[in-house]
N, C-alpha and C positions, 0 to 999 in steps of 0.2 A: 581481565588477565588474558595474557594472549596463548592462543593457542602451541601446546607442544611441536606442533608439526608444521608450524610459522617457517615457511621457506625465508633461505637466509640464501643471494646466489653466492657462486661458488668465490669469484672476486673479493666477496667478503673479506674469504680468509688468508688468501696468499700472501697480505702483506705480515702475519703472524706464523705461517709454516716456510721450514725450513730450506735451505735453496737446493737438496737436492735429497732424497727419497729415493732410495733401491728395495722397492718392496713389490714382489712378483707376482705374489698370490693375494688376491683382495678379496676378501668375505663378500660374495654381492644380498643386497635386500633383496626381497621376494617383488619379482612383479607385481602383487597386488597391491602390496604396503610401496612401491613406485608411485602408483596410479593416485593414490590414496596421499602423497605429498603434492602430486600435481591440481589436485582439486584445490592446494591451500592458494589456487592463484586467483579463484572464482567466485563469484558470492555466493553468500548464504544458502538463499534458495537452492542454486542449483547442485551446493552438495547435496544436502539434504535429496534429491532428486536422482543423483548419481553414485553417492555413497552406496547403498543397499545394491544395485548394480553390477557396481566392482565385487565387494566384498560376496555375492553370490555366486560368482562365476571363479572364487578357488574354496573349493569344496571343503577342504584343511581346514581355514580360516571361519569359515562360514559355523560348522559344527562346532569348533571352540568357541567361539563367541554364543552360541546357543545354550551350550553347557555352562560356560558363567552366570549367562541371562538368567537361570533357572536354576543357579546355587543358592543355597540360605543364604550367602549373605547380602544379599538381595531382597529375598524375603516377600519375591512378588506371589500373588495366590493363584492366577490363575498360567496356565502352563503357557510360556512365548515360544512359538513355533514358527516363526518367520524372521528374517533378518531385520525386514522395516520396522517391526513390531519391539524390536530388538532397540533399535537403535530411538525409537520413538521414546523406550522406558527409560534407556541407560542414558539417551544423550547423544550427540554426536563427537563430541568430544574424546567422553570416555572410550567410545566402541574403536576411534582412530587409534588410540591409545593401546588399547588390546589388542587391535591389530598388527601394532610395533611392535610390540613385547611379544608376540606368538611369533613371530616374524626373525627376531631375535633369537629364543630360545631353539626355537627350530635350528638356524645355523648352525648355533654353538654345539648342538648336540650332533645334527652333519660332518663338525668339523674336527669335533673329536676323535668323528670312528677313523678320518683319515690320516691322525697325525700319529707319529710314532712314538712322542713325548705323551701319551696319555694322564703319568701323575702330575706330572706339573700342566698339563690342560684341565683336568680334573680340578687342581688346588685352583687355578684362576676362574674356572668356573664358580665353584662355590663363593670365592671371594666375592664375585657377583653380586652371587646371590644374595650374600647377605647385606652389602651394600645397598642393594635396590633398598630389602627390607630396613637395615637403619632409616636409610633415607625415606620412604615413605612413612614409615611408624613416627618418626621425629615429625616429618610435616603436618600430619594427621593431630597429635598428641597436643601438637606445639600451636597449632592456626596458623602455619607458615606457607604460603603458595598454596600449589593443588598435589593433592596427594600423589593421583596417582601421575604427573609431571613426575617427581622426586623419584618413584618408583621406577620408573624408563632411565630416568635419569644414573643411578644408582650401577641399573643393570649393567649399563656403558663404562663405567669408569674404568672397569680394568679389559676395556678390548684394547688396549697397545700390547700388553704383556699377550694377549691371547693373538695378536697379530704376527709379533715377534715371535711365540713358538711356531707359529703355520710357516712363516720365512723362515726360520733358522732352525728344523726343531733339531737337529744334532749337534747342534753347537749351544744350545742354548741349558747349560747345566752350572747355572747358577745359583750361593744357595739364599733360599728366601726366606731366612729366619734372619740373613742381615740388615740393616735398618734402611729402609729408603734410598735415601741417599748412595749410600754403597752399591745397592742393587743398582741406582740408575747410571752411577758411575761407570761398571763393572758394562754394562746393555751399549753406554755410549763407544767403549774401547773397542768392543767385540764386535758389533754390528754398524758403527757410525751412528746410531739413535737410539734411543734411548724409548721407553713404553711410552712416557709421558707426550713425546713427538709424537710417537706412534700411534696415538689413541687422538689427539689432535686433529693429524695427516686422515684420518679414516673418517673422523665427523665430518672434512670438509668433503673428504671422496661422495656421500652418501647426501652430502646438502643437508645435512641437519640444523636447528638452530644455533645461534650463539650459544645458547644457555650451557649445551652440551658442551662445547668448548670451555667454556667456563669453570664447568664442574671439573673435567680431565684435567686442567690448567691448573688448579688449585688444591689435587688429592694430596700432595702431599708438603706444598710448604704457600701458606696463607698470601696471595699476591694482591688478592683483593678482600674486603671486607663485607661482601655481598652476603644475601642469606643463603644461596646457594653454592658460594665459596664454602663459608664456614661450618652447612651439612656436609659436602661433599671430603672437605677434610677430615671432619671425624669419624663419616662414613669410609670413610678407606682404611682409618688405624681399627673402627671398633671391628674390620673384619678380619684383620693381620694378627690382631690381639684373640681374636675367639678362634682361632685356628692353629695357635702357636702351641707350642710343646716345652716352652720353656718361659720364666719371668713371664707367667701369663698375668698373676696378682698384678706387680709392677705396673704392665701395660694400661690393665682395667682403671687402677688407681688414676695413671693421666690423664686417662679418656674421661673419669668422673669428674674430675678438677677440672679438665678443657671443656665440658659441657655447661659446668654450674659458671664457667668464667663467660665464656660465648653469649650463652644464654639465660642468663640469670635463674636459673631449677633449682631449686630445692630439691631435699630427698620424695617426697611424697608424689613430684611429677616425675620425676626417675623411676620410682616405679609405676607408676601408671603408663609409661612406656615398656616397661617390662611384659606385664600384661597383655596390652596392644600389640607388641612385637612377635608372642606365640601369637596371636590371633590373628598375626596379618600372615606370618610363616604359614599357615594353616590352608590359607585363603589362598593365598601365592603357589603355592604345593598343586590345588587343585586346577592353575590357571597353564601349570609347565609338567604335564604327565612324563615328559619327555626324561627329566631330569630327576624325578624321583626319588634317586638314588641318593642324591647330594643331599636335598631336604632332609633327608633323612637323617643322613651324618650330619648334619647341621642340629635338627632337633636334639641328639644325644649327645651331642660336644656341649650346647647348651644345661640340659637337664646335669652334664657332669660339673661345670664351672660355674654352676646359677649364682652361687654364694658370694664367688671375684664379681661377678658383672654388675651385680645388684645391693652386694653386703648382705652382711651376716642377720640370718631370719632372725634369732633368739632377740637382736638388738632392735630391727624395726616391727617388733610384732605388732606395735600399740600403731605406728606408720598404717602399717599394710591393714588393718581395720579401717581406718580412714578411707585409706585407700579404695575401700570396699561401697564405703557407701558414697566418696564422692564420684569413683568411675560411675556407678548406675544410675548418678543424678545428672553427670557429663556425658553419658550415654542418650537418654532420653532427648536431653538438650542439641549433643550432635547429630543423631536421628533427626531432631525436626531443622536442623542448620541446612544439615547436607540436604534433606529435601525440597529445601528452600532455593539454596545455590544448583540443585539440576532443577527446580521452576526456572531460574532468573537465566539460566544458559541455556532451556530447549524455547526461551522467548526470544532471544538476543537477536532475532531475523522477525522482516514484515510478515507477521500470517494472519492469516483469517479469522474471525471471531469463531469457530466452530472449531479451528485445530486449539488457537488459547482456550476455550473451553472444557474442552478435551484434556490437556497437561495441566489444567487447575486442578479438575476431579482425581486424576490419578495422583496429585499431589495431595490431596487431604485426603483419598485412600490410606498412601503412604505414611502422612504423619500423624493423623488422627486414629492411627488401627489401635480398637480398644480404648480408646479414650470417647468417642460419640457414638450417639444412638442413629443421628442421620444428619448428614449433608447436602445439600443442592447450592447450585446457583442459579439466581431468577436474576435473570441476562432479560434487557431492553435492547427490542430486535426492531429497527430503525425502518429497515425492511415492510412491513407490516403492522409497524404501530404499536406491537403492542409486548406485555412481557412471557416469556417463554422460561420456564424451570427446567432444568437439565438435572438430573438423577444418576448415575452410574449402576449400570448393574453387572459385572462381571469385567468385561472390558468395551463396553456399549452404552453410550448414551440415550437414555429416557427422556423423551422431551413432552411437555404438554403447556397449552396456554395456562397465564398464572392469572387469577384477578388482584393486583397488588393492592386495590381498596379495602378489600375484603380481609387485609392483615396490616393494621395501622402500626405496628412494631418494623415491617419489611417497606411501609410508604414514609415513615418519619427516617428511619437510615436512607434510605434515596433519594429522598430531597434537602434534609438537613445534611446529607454527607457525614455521618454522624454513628459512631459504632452503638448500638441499642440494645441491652440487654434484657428478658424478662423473667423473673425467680418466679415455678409453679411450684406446687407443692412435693415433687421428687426430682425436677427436670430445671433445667434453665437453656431460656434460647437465646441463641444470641443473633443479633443480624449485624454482618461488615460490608460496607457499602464500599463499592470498587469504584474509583472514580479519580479523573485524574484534571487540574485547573478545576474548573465549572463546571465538568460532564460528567455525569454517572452517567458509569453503564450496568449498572447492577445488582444486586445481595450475594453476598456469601451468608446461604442460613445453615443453622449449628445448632443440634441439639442433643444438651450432655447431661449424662444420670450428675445429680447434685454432686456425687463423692466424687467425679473426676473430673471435676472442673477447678481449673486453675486462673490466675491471669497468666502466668508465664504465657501459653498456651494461646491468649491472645496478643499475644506481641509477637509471636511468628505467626499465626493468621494474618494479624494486619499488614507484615509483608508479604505475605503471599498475597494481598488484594492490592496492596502498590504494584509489585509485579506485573501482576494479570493487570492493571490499568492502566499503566507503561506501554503494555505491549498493544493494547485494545488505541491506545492515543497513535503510536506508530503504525498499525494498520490506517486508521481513519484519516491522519496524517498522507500518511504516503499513498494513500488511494485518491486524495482532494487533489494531489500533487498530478499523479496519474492521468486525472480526468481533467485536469488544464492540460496535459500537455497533449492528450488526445484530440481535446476542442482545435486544438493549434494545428498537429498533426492533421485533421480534418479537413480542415481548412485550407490547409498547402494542399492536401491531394486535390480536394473541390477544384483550387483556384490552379491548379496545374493538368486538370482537367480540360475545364474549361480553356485554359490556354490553348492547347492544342487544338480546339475544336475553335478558336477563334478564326481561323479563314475561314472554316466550313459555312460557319454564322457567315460572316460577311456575305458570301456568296450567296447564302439563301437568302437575305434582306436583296441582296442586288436583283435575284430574280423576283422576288417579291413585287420590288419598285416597276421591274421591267416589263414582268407578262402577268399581272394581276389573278398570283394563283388562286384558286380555287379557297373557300375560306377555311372549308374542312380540311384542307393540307396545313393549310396554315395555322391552324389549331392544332393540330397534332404536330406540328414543328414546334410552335411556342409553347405547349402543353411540356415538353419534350427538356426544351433550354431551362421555364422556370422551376422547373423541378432541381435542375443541377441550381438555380439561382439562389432557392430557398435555405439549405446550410450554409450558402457562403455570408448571404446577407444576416442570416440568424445566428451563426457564431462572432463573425464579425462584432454586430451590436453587440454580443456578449463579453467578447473580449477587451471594446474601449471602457467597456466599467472596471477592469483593474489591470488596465495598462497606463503606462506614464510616459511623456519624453518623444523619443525620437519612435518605439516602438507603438506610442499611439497616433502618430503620426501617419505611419504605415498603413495601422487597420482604418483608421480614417480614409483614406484614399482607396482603398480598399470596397469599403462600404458607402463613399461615393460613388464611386465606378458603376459601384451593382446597382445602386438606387437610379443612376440612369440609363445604365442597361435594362433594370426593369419596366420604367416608366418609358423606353422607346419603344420596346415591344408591345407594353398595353397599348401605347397610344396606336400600334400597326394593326392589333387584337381588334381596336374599336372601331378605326378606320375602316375596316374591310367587314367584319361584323355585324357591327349596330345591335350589338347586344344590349336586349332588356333586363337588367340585372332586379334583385327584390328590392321596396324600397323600405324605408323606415322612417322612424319620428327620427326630426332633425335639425340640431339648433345650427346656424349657418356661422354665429360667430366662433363656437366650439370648434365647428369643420377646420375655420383659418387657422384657428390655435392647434389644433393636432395637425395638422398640414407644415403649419411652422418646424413643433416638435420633431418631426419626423428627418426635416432638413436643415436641423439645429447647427449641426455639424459644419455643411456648408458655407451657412451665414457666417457663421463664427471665423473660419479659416480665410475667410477673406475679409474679415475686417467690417463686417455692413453690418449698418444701423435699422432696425424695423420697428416703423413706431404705428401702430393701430390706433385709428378712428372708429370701432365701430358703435352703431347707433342703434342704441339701448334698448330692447324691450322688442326686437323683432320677433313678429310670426312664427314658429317653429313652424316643419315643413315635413309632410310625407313626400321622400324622395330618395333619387339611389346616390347614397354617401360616396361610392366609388368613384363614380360620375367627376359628382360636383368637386372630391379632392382634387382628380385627375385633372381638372380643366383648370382649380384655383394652381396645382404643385407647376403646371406646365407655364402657367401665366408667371407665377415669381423665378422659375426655373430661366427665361428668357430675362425677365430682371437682373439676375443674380451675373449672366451670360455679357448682359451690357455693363454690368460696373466691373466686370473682372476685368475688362479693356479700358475702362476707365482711369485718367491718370489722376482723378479728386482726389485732394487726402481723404477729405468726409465723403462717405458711399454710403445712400441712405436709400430705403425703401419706405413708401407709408400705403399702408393698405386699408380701406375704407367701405365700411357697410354701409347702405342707405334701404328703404321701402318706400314705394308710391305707388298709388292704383293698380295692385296687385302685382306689380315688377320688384325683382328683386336689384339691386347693383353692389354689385363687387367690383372697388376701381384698386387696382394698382400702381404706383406711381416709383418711375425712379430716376435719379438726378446720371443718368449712365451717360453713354457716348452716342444716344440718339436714333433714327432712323431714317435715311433718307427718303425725301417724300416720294421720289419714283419709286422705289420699294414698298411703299406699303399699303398699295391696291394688290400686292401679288406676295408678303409673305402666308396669308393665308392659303394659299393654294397649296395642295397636297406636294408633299416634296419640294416645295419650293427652300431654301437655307442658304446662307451665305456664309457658313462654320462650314469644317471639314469633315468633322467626325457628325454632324446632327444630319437624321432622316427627313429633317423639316415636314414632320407628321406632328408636330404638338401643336401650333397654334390653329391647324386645320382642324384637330378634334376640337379644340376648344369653339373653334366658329362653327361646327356641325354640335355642339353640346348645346348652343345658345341656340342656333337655328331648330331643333328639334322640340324645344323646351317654351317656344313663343318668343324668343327675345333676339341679341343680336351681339358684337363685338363690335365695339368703336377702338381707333387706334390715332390719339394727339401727339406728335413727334418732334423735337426741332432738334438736328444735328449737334454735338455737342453739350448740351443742356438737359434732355431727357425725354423720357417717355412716359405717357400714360393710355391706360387701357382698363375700360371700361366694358363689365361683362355684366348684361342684362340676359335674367329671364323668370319666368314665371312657374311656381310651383303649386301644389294643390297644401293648403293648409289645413291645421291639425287646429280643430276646433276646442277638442275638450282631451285631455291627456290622462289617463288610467294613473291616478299616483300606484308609486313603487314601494313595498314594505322593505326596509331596510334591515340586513342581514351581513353579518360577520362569513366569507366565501370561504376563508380559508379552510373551514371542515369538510366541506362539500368532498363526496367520494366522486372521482373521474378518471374516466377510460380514456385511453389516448388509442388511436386504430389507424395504421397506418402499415402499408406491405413495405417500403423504406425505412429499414432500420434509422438512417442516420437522421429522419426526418422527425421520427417518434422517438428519439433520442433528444432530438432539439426541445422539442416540446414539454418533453417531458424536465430538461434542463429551467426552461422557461418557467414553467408552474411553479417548479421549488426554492427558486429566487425569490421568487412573489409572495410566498410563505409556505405554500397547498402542500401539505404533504401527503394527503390518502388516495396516491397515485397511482395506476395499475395502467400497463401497456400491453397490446397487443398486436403481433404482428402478421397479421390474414384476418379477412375476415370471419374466416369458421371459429377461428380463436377467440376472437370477438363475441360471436354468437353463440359458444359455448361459457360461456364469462357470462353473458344478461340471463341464461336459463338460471345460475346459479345466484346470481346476487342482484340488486338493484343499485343502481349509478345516479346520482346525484345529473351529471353532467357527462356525456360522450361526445370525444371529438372525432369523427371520423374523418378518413378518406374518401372519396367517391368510386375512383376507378381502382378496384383489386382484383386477382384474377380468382376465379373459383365464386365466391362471396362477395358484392362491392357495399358498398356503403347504403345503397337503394334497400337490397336485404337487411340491410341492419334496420334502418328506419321501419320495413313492413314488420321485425320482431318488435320493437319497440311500440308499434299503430296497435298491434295485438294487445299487449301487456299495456293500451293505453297511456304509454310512457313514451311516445313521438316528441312531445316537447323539452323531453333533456337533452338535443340531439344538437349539435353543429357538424354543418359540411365543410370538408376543408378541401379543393379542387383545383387545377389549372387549366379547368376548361367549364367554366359559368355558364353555356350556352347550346348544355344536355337539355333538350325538350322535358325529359322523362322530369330531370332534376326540376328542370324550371316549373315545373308544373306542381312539384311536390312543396318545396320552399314556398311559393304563393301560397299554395291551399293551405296550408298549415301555417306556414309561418316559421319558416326552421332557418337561422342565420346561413349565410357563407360566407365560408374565408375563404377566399382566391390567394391560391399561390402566386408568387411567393408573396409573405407577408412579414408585415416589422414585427418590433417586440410590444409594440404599446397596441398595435391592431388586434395581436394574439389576446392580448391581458384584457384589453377592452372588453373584446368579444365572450369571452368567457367569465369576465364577472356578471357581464349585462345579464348574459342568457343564466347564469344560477340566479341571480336577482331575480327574474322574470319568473322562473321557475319556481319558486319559493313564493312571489305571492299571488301567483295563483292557487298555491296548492289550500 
């Protein structure tokens, strides 16, 4: 249902008011109830955030709404002393509402002191008044719209008449026991307009909804057949009729016939409206202190003509029994409705699992008061793994961890999704499980003395747990929503980063090539870049898994780019370096196959075929995997380089393992556009390149990778036809291999430690793809180190270089506690002595920034694998 205070602009209505208005004096609304229409332009959220605000800073306002908050009929227990607190219980809806209607009564009661027609500002006031009350009593009685709409709504009908005496009050002596019609007749002669205009003209002055127009438009002759038409009409006669001084029977009589025809009632909800209507008179009285006086004359105009309005007691006495016992069974029932409908409206906005928490409990406070012994919710906190029970005590959430194994009535509702009921011997519990598609999140547990348990009782439980699942789906929903478009948002920053700094780079590769810095500058230059390289390449890969079309297209390009922006800077890293990186057990045809992997992308977007030869049952190899990728990625990278120029339809690569007295060969072969043979005594040479954009540093590491290693780089060429290149060399073999116990990783608890938010954010993204969910990050190393005193880690991914604490510290707490081997380095600079001395002797992996997505996952199953069977 939409909101009463649904801005409607003022265009709306010009084409339904009149072409010309001489009305001097206009009632203005209160500033604050101004402010409080402007908000309807804004989401959710941010009234909620700005509501309490406004409404604080008019003192008036503020105080009235507190004094409601805290009337019986409310019925809350413990005292509301703040506005937020306020507006958290009632709703935001309702508290807009009261802010109109104070806003209102206020004027009218300003505008009285000034007019000179006081009795007949007086008789339209009450008129009013009672209108609001029909019309909310009827909405309330009836299940028609929202009460208290109908109530605002009511109050407004007769401000034409109240406008027209503020404009004309000396002329306006009209008498108003003549019917309708006459009177609007008699208003059109004398002023040019008539109330019904005039009340019109003032809802548009004010931008109020249509509805209001609606109701003003149809008080007194039916134009439309709407539900708020046909309150609104008889809310204008039953107020004309309880006010009259003559042919008051008559009138009541119509009104009975116009309500049982309208609305199909019977006597029995006629009177049950009778009832409701003192009761709401009552309620109403204590919301308009202002107006006192009139309630009052109203209550005794009442108690005189009870018998016209309602029929004669002697004949429905046997009625009004009924009456009796069905209002306090329709009582109980509306109690738990309305409690239900302020759940479903203070959720209607994304919020957090701990505000929906929150409006649950205060909602089975609300309906359950004196009907349970105890309630909680045991909420599945995603967070942490594990479940947490929420208790209320006053206006304060009680939380403690729950074991849900340990109550097979609270673990069969949560996985069967399944309401579960258990009969003790004075008590029965009930458990409702919250849960919305396939997901729980939850129990509602309930425990009621045997006499006051009903099922009614759980039939509004069970939507209060739809509700609350609704709203827990919409959080978790629009938070998945959120963190894609953050990933994306991330990523433009990174890659709009880096853009700018892209001549800077150029320049420093230029001097690079030129006056061969220093390797320590250049280390902390490239240390520097792949740090920025690491989120773009890491989100990237994340985003081509559910991208389509033209928009995977992009990040592809994207995540080429970076993949050989990263691989020219290593290969300038190694060139100038000669870094001895750890080595490891190593199958060499795996190597080709995750090298492939890694540049899947590539191959694919240009159409090339790779078909492998390799030859079975090779040597595995203690050696540095980086290495040998680097030299295998850069060898198929010049492949890939010659068939892009290539005009073959078929563009083919075959790439071939062989062994022989202790030489290793890796030949690559491709049908591309060739190399000429004066060129290729000299593309090995440092910076040598015939491309625009290449540093022509790849095939010199690869000839410096072979020459280091005992072997060598042969290069067979013919123009047009193709290339092949043959990479020999010799590694130290792995004689006998430590089998591995095999282990399910996904349990493994793991620290992620990195001073780079967006880095330990990636990572952390990474692991819960993969399945791992018993994730915990940190971002310093002291945070780190205060984390291993407390708990024990399965697996920690650290950083190296952090300021205060680096990653060296974390390893010497771990050496302590004997626990060194749960540890990965994660670095862009491999070529710390301290480091390199520490990974040898132990043994502790390194991921060199920046790194893929399959490097990361590798790395960190291998090393829990590792970890586990040794223990």
């Amino acid at each position: 249902m939409k909101s009463i205070l649904e801005r409607i602009p003022l265009l709306s209505y010009n084409f339904l008011m009149p072409e010309k208005i001489e009305l001097k004096r206009i009632p203005p609304l209160s500033t604050t109830v101004l402010k409080i229409l402007e908000l309807e332009k804004k989401p959710a959220p941010e009234v909620i955030k700005e509501l309490p605000k406004i409404i604080e800073k008019d003192p008036g306002i503020s105080s009235e709404i507190l004094k409601i908050a805290n009337s019986p009929y409310y019925g809350f227990i413990s005292e509301i002393t703040s506005i937020p607190h306020a507006i958290n219980l009632l709703g935001t809806e309702s508290v807009k509402n009261i802010a109109l209607r104070i806003s209102i009564t206020n004027m009218m009661d300003t505008l009285r002191r000034e007019t000179k027609a006081k009795d007949k500002y007086n008789y339209f006031i009450k008129r009013s008044l009672v209108a609001a009350l029909f019309s909310k009593t009827f909405s309330k009685v009836n299940g028609i719209g929202s009460p208290d709409v109908f109530l605002t709504i009511g109050l407004l009908l007769k401000i034409g008449e109240l406008l027209l005496i503020l404009n004309f009050e000396d002329k306006y002596n009209i008498n108003l026991e003549n019917n309708e019609d006459e009177i609007l007749k008699e208003e059109r002669e004398r002023f040019g307009i008539d109330s019904v205009e005039a009340g019109k003209w003032i809802v548009s002055e004010w931008n109020l909804p249509l509805k209001f127009y609606e109701a003003i438009n149809n008080q007194t002759e039916l134009k439309q057949q709407t539900e708020t038409a046909k309150i609104a009409y008889v809310a204008n006669y039953f107020s004309k009729a309880l006010l009259r001084k003559e042919k008051i029977g008559e009138e009541f009589k119509r009104i009975r016939e116009e309500i049982e025809n309208f609305f199909n009632l019977d006597v029995i909800e006629i009177g049950l409206f009778k009832e409701e209507f003192i009761e709401e008179l009552e309620i109403f009285k204590s919301e308009a202190p202002l107006l006192k006086e009139e309630f009052l004359e109203i209550s005794s105009r009442i108690k005189q003509i009870e018998y016209l309005i309602f029929g004669d007691e002697e004949k429905t006495k046997i009625e009004k029994e009924e009456i009796k016992l069905i209002k306090e069974r329709l009582f109980n029932e509306r109690k738990k409705l309305t409690a239900n409908i302020r759940l479903a409206s203070s959720l209607n906005w994304v919020s957090e699992p701990s505000f929906i928490i929150n409006k649950l409990l205060l909602h089975l406070k609300t309906s359950l008061s004196g009907d349970c012994e105890e309630f909680k919710f045991i909420y599945w906190d995603n967070r942490i793994s594990k479940f947490v029970a929420y208790k209320l005590d006053g206006v304060k959430n009680l939380t403690h961890e729950y074991d849900i194994k340990k109550a097979p009535l609270y673990e069969r509702a949560f996985t069967l999704r399944e309401l579960q009921i258990k009969s003790l011997e004075d008590r029965i519990i009930v458990a409702i499980p919250v849960f919305f598609g396939t997901q729980s999140y939850g129990i509602i547990s309930i425990i009621f003395p045997k006499e006051r348990f009903n099922y009614e009782l759980l039939k509004n439980l069970s939507l209060s747990a739809s509700f609350t699942a609704q709203a827990m789906h919409s959080y978790n929903t629009e938070k998945q929503l959120k963190k894609e478009i953050e990933k994306r948002l991330m990523l433009l920053s990174e890659l709009k980063e880096f853009s700018r700094e892209k001549e800077k780079i150029k320049q420093i590769l230029k001097e690079v090539e030129e006056s061969h810095l220093h390797k320590y500058i250049l280390k902390s230059i490239i240390h520097k870049i792949n740090n920025k390289m690491t989120p773009i390449l890491g989100y990237s890969d994340m985003l081509m898994t559910s991208l389509t079309g033209k928009d995977l297209e992009k990040i592809e390009k994207i995540n080429n780019n970076s993949i050989e922006a990263i691989n020219l800077l290593n290969s300038i890293l190694e060139y100038f370096s000669k870094v001895e990186e750890e080595k490891t057990v190593l199958d060499i045809n795996e190597t080709i196959k995750e090298t492939l992997n890694l540049i899947e992308y590539r191959i694919k977007g240009f159409g090339i075929n790779v078909s492998l030869n390799l030859k079975e049952n090779l040597p595995k190899i203690y050696f540095n995997k980086l290495h040998l990728r680097d030299a295998i990625s850069n060898l198929i990278a010049n492949a890939i380089e010659a068939l892009k120029e290539s005009n073959k339809e078929e563009k083919k690569i075959k790439i071939s393992t062989d062994y022989d007295n202790y030489l290793f060969y890796i030949t690559i072969h491709d049908n591309g556009i060739g190399i000429e043979k004066e060129k290729i005594d000299s593309i090995m040479e440092p910076f040598f390149t015939t491309k625009k954009d290449s540093s022509g540093l790849g095939l010199n590491f690869v000839h410096g990778f072979a020459h280091t290693n005992g072997g060598k780089v042969e290069i067979q060429s013919t123009p047009g036809e193709g290339t092949t290149v043959t990479l020999t060399f010799s590694a130290k073999l792995v004689k006998e291999e430590i089998p591995q116990k095999e282990m399910e990783p996904k349990d493994a608890k793991i620290l992620i430690v990195d001073n780079e938010e967006s880095l330990v954010e990636l990572m952390d993204d990474i692991l819960s793809l993969e399945g791992f969910s018993n994730l915990k990050n940190a971002y310093s190393g002291e945070e780190a180190l205060n984390l291993i005193d407390k708990e024990n880690f399965d697996l920690i991914v650290s950083d190296v270089s952090m300021p205060k604490f680096s990653g060296i510290d974390i390893f010497k707490k771990l050496k302590d506690k004997k626990r060194e081997k749960n540890l990965i380095f994660v670095t862009a600079d491999p070529t710390d002595l301290r480091l390199k001395e520490i990974t040898e002797t132990h043994k502790i992996p390194i991921l060199k920034k920046p790194f893929s997505l399959s490097d990361f996952i590798n790395v960190v199953k291998s090393r829990i694998k590792n970890t586990y069977s040794e223990v």
